[in-house]
C-alpha positions in Angstrom: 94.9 -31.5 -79.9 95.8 -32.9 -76.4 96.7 -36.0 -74.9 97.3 -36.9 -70.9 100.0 -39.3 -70.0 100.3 -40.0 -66.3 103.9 -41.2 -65.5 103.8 -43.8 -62.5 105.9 -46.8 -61.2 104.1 -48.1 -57.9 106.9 -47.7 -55.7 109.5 -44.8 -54.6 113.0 -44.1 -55.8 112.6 -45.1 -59.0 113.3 -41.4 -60.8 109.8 -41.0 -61.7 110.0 -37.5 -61.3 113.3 -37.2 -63.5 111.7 -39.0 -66.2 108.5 -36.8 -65.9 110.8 -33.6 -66.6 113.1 -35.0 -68.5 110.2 -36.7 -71.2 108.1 -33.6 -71.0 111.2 -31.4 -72.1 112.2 -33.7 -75.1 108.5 -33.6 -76.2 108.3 -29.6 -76.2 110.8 -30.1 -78.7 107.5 -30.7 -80.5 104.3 -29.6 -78.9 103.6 -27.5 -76.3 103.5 -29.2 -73.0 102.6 -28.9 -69.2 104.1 -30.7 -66.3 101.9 -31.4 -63.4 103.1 -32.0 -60.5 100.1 -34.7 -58.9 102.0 -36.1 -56.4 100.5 -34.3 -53.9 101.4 -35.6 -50.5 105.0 -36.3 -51.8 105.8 -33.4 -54.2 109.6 -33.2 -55.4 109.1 -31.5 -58.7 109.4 -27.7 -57.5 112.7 -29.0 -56.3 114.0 -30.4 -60.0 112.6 -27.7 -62.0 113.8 -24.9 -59.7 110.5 -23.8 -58.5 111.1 -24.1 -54.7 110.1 -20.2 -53.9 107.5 -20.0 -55.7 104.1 -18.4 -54.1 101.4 -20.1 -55.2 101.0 -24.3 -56.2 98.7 -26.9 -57.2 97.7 -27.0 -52.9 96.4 -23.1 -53.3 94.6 -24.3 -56.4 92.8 -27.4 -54.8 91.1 -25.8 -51.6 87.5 -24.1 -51.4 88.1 -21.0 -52.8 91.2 -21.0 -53.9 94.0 -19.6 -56.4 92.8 -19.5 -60.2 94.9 -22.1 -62.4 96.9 -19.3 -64.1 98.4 -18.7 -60.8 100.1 -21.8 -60.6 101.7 -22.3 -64.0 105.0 -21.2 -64.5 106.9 -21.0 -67.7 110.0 -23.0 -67.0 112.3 -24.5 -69.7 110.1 -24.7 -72.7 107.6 -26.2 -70.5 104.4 -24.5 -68.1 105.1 -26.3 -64.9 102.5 -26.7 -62.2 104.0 -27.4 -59.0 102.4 -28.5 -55.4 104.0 -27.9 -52.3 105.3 -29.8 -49.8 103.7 -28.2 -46.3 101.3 -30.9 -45.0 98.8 -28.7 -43.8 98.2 -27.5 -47.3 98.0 -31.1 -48.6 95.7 -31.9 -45.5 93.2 -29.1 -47.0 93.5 -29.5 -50.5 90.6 -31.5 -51.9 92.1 -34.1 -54.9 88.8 -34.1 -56.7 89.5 -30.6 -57.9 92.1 -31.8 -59.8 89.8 -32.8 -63.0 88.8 -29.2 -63.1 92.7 -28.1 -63.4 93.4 -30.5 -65.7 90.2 -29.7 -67.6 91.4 -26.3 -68.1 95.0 -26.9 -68.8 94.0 -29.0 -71.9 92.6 -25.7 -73.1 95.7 -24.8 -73.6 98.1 -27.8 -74.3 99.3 -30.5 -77.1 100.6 -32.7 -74.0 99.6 -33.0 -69.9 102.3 -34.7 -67.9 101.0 -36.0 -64.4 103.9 -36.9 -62.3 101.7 -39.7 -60.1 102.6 -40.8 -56.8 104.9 -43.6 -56.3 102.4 -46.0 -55.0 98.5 -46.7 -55.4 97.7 -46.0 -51.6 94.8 -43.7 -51.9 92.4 -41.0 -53.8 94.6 -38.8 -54.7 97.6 -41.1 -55.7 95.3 -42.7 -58.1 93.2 -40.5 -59.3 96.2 -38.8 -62.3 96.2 -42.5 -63.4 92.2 -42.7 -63.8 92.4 -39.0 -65.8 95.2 -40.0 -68.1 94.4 -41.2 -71.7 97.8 -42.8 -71.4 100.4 -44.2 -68.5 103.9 -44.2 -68.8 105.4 -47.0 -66.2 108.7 -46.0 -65.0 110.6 -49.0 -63.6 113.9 -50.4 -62.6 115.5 -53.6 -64.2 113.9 -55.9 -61.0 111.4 -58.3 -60.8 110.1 -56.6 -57.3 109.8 -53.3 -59.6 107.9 -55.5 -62.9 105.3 -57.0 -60.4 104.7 -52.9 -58.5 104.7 -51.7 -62.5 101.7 -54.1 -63.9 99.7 -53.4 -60.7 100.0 -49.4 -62.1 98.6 -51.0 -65.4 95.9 -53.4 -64.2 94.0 -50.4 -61.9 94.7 -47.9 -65.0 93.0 -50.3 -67.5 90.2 -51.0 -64.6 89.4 -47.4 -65.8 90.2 -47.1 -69.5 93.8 -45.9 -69.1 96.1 -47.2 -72.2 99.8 -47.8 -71.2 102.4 -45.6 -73.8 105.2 -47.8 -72.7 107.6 -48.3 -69.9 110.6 -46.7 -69.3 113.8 -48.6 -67.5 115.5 -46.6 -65.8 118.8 -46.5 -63.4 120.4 -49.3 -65.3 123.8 -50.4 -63.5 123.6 -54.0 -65.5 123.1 -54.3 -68.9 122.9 -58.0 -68.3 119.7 -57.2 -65.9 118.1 -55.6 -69.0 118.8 -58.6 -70.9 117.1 -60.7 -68.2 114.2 -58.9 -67.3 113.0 -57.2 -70.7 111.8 -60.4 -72.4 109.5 -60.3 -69.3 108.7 -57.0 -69.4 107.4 -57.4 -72.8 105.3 -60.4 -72.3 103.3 -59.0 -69.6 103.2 -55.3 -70.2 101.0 -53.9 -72.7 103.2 -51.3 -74.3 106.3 -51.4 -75.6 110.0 -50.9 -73.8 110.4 -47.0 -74.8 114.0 -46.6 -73.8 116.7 -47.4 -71.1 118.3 -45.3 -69.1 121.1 -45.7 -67.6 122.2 -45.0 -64.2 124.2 -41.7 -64.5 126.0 -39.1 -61.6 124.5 -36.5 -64.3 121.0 -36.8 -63.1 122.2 -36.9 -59.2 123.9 -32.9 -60.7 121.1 -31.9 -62.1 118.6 -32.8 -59.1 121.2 -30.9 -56.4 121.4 -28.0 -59.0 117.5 -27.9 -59.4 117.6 -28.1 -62.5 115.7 -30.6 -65.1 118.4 -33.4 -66.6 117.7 -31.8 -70.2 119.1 -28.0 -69.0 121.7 -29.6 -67.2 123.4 -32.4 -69.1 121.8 -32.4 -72.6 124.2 -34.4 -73.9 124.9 -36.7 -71.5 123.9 -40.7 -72.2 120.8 -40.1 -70.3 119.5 -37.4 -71.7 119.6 -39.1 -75.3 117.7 -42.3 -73.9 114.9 -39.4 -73.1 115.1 -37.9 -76.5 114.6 -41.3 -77.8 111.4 -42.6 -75.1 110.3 -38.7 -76.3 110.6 -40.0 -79.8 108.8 -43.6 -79.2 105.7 -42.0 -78.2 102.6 -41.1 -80.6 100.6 -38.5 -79.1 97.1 -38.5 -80.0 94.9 -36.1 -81.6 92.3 -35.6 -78.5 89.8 -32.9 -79.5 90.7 -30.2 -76.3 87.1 -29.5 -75.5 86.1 -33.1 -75.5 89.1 -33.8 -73.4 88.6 -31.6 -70.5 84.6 -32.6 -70.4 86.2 -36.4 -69.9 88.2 -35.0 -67.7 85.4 -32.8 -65.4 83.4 -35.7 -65.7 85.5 -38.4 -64.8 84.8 -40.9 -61.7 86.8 -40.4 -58.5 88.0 -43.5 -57.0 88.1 -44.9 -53.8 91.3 -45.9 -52.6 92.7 -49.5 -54.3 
């Protein structure tokens, strides 16, 4: 079995890459998972899951010739993590199209593929994790700004067949916001509210300690609101072999 989620939110700073971790480490409570890291011109999750020396990353995967797939995983906290790297020369020469062959391959492997996206739809490799995923997760904060960047994720994934699992609030400072904005949420959105999170100094520790919010504060008030998005979501029974010929296959955008 396999199933792709991608996890987006159409704009920066909204702890997309937190939730990424921290939702992929409360699922390999019960299926095997792997992170990617598919942010490529903006990659921060080497940083969280402690990964910033490694040798070889998603960039030395996606050039002519370069580094097999195995290469690039790393066995990290219950999870195989595939990071990218942050030098812009090796984003400049990586080629995003190669990224349905690595995910192709990983779903050999997997019960659950975690793209961390880029924060917004601004070209062929931002939007290109959101066109392979069976799924999106839409991370937002309790704003209406953040509701109208979080259905634009949503209307370009279901131009191309992508399902949204749910969205995720997250940094809540106002419970009242929540109150305000999720009757919204649900109207427009076409998944359900899978959790709120709720702004926490924990998270800030774990990011400066490079380490995923799940290692570092298991029990903290965040960490549970992951267990329980974790918990909301139904993964699929994709047959692996059909999964990674969708995923070879699939059509590679042009920017939106």
């Amino acid at each position: 079995m396999v199933e792709a989620f991608a996890v987006a939110s159409g704009k920066g700073g909204t702890g997309k890459t937190t939730s990424t971790l921290a939702l992929g480490m409360a699922l390999a409570e019960e299926y095997d998972v792997t992170v990617v890291d598919a942010d490529m011109g903006m990659a921060n999750l080497l940083f969280h899951a402690g990964l910033a020396d490694v040798e070889t990353t998603l960039h030395d995967v996606l050039v002519e010739g370069g580094a097999p797939v195995d290469d690039a995983v790393y066995e990290r906290h219950g999870l195989r993590v595939v990071p990218c790297g942050t030098n812009l020369a090796d984003f400049e020469a990586a080629d995003p199209r190669r990224l349905r062959d690595v995910v192709a391959a990983l779903a050999a492997d997997t019960d659950v593929i975690l793209l961390d996206s880029a924060a917004t739809l601004s070209s062929r490799a931002a939007v290109l994790p959101v066109v392979l995923a069976d799924r999106v997760v839409v991370v937002l904060e309790p704003t209406i700004p953040a509701l109208s960047d979080g259905l634009k994720v949503q209307e370009y994934a279901s131009s191309y067949g992508t399902d949204t699992a749910g969205i995720l609030f997250n940094k809540v400072r106002d419970a009242d916001a929540i109150e305000r904005i999720a009757p919204k949420a649900e109207r427009y959105f076409e998944g359900p509210t899978l959790t709120t999170v709720p702004a926490s100094e924990r998270v800030r520790a774990a990011r400066r300690n490079g380490r995923p919010l799940l290692a570092h504060a298991p029990e903290s008030d965040a960490a549970r609101a992951y267990r329980e998005a974790a918990a909301s979501l139904t993964v699929r029974d994709g047959d692996s072999e059909a999964v990674a010929d969708r995923f070879r296959s699939a059509v590679v955008p042009e920017s939106p």
